[in-house]
Structures are given as C-alpha cells and as structure tokens.
DRENMI-169158 format. One record per residue (C-alpha): x, y, z. Coordinates in steps of 0.1 Angstrom, whole numbers, plus 5000, padded with zeros to 4 digits. Example, Ala and Ser with C-alpha at 12.3 -4.5 7.8 and 13.67 -1.06 7.14 Angstrom:
2
512349555078;513749895071;
END
This chain:
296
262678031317;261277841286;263077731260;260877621223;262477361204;262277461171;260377301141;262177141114;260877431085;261877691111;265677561112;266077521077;264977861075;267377991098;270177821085;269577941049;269178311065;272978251081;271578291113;270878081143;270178191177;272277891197;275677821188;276777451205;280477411196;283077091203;283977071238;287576911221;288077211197;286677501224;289677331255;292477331229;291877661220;291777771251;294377611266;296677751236;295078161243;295878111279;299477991267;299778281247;298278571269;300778451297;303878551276;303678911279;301278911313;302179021346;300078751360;301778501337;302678161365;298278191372;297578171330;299577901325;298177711358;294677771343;296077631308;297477351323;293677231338;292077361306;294377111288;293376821314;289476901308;290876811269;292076451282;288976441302;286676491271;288376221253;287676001287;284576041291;282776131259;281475741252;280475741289;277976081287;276675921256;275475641273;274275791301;272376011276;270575711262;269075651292;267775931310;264976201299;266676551300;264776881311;266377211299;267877381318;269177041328;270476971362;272876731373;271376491398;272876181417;272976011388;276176181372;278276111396;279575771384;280676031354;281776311379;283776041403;286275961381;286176261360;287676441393;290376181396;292176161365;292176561369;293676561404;296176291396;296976421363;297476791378;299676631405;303076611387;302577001374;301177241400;303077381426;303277241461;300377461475;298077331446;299176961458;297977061490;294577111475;294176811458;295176661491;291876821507;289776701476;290576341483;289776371518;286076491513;283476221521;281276131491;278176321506;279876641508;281676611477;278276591456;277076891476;279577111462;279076961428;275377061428;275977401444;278777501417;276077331388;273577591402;275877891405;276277881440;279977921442;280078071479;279377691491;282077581479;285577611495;287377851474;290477701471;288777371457;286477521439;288177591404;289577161404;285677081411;284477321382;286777191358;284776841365;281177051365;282377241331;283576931309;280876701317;277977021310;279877071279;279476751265;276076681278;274776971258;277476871223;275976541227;272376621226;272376851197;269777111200;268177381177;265677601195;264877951202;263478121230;259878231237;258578551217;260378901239;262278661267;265178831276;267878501286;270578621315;271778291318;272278021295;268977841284;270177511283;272377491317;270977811340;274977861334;275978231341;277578391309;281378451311;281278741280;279678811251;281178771216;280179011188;280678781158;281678851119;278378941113;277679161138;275378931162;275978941202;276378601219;276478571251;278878281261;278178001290;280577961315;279277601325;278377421292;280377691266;277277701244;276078041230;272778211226;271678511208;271078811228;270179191213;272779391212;272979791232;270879621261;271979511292;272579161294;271379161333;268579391339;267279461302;267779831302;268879951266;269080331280;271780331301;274680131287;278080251275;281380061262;284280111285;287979981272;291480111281;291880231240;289280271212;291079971193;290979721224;289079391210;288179311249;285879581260;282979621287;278779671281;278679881316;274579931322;274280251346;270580161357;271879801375;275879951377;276679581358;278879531336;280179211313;283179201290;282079201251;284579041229;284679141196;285778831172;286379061141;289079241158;290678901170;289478561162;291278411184;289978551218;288278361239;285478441265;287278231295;291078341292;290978691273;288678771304;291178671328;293978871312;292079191310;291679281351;293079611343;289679671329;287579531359;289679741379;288980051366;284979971364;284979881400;286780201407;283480341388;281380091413;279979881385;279979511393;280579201372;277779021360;279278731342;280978471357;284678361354;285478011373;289678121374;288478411392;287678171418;290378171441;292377861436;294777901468;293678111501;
END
C-alpha cells in the first residue's frame, strides 16, 4: 500500500474544489463526542449498562489525550515516521503510563468483574504486555486475551490518534488503489460515513482518520456489481453496504440524516442489523474494538 504525499499546488487545488480525500480530525473533539453518542444511545437501548461502560473509557481516552499530547509531540520530533506507521519499542514509555492512568482512573467506576480485569493487566510482565500492544496495532485481536483487550485498545487508539493529528498530513493515494484499511495506520475501518456532500469515507478504527473511498463498491473485495443497502426501515441513518461476491458487509452512516452519529458507538447500538445480515451469512468487515469482549 503506497500512500503519495501531495504537492503543495495539488492541495490548494483540492481545498478550493471543497474536496479532500483524507479527513484527520481532533482526537479531543472526536472522544467527547463520542463519549456523549454513547451516553445518549444507552437511554433508550436494551444494552444500555455496556454503552455507558464504553462511554465511561471513551471519556478516560479524553483525559488521556490531554496527558499525553506534549509527550507524542516530542516523541514526534525525534523519530522518522513511515506510513502506515507502526508502533515499535519505542512508544512504550507513551503506552506505559497511558495504560495506567486508564486502569486506575476506570477503577472507582466499573463494576467488580471489570476490576478483576484491571487486576490481570497489572499482573502481565512488561514483555508480554508489548506483545499484545503490537498484535492489537497490527489487527491481530485474537492474540490478545479478550477480556483485556478493549482496556489495551483504548491505549493503542488514543496514542494512533494523536500520532496521526500531530503530524498533519495531506496526500492521496496512487492512481486506481483501492485502500481497505486506513493508509496511514493499516487500521481496519469501523464504518463508512456518507458526508453533506455526498462523498463516502471510510472511518479508522485505530487512528479515527478518514479517507475517501468510491461509493457502490465494496469496501473489501472491490466488486461494484454485487452490493446492496440493508437497514431495518428505508429512513434508518445507520444502514449496511452488503457485497454478495465476498458475503461482507460494513455499516454506512449517513451524516445528512444525523450529524451526530458516530462510526464507533452508533455501530454498537445497531446489532439488530448485524444480526439479521449474519442470518443472511454476510460477515463484518469493519472492525469495532467494544465488540471485543470485555468480560468472558
């Protein structure tokens, strides 16, 4: 995957056009929002105790970017990135304490069981704990203990998040490359979002930036042939892209029905929908970390 940093002509051109194929937003701004969706969704949800648990670490990865934002910076400073970055050993002085203000901030307001789990966590030796780190980073989720595994992302997601805000990118991607996952992190999209005017972004899980992707085509095989929108109603702003040539699907959000839905949580409340779709064996393609198991 190649990603072409763009010219300085070539952005001005874009911007004038209204159009830009990466959208990198504030880390600060995209957790608040969040945190408040989740909040909201949980008042009239059957699954409303596991909304508000994923708002309350949403709203801790909003503490943590207001920790740790001089601290990526200067880390930046120093070190050449490669796109997609990876996180090496060299993060984890950031990644260290980043995963124990979360733990000892989520102490006081999780449930017993969730204590238990941040019991584990501070058990792990150092070794093992950057093992699971580096296998969440590269989308490896199934080495990771699942009911650990959403605490750890929280860490993985905030500190992505402002690696990318902080570096401040314009680019595109190579002439006919089709981009499944994000171009700057090798994140796994959580949904796409059909903005005001009409574009389809596809969303990253890992680093929350957006890229442009065409829409009526597949967003995992390529296929523009075979793809149908499923929803439970015609008006439903959360719908899915289902591609019968791969049987994927991934949840399309569309923002000028609702501004205020977001990729993470309005995913999460809709499992209705992936219900149904794995009743028509169609898989997920994106990736949701709060579908990660928290407690076995």
């Amino acid at each position: 995957m190649s990603v072409k940093i763009l010219d300085k002509d070539t952005i001005i051109k874009q911007k004038s056009d209204g159009f830009s194929p990466l959208i990198i937003g504030d880390p600060a701004t995209i957790f608040h929002a969040r945190a408040a969706r989740l909040r909201q969704l949980a008042q009239d949800s059957f699954m409303a105790d596991y909304l508000l648990l994923a708002g309350q670490i949403v709203q801790q990865q909003l503490h943590l970017v207001d920790t740790f934002n001089s601290a990526v910076q200067q880390q930046l400073q120093t070190k050449t990135l490669t796109w997609p970055v990876e996180i090496d050993g060299t993060w984890q002085a950031i990644l260290d304490p980043m995963l124990t203000q979360l733990t000892s901030a989520l102490r006081p307001v999780v449930s017993d069981d969730i204590v238990k789990v941040i019991d584990n966590i501070s058990q792990i030796d150092q070794q093992t704990l950057q093992h699971y780190f580096h296998a969440l980073q590269q989308n490896q989720a199934e080495r990771v203990p699942a009911d650990i595994a959403i605490i750890l992302w929280g860490c993985i997601n905030t500190l992505m998040s402002l690696i990318v805000a902080n570096t401040k990118l314009e680019w595109q991607p190579e002439a006919n490359a089709k981009q499944s996952h994000c171009p700057l992190c090798g994140g796994a999209p959580a949904a796409s979002l059909i903005q005001g005017s009409g574009h389809r972004y596809l969303h990253c899980s890992q680093c929350e930036a957006q890229w442009h992707r065409l829409r009526a085509e597949c967003t995992q095989c390529g296929d523009g042939e075979n793809i149908q929108l499923q929803s439970e109603s015609l008006e439903d702003s959360v719908r899915a892209e289902t591609c019968s040539h791969c049987q994927s699907y991934l949840k399309m959000l569309v923002l000028e029905k609702n501004p205020q839905l977001d990729p993470i949580a309005d995913d999460l409340a809709t499992l209705v929908l992936d219900q149904k779709l794995s009743q028509m064996e169609f898989y997920r393609s994106g990736f949701n970390p709060f579908l990660l198991p928290l407690a076995q």
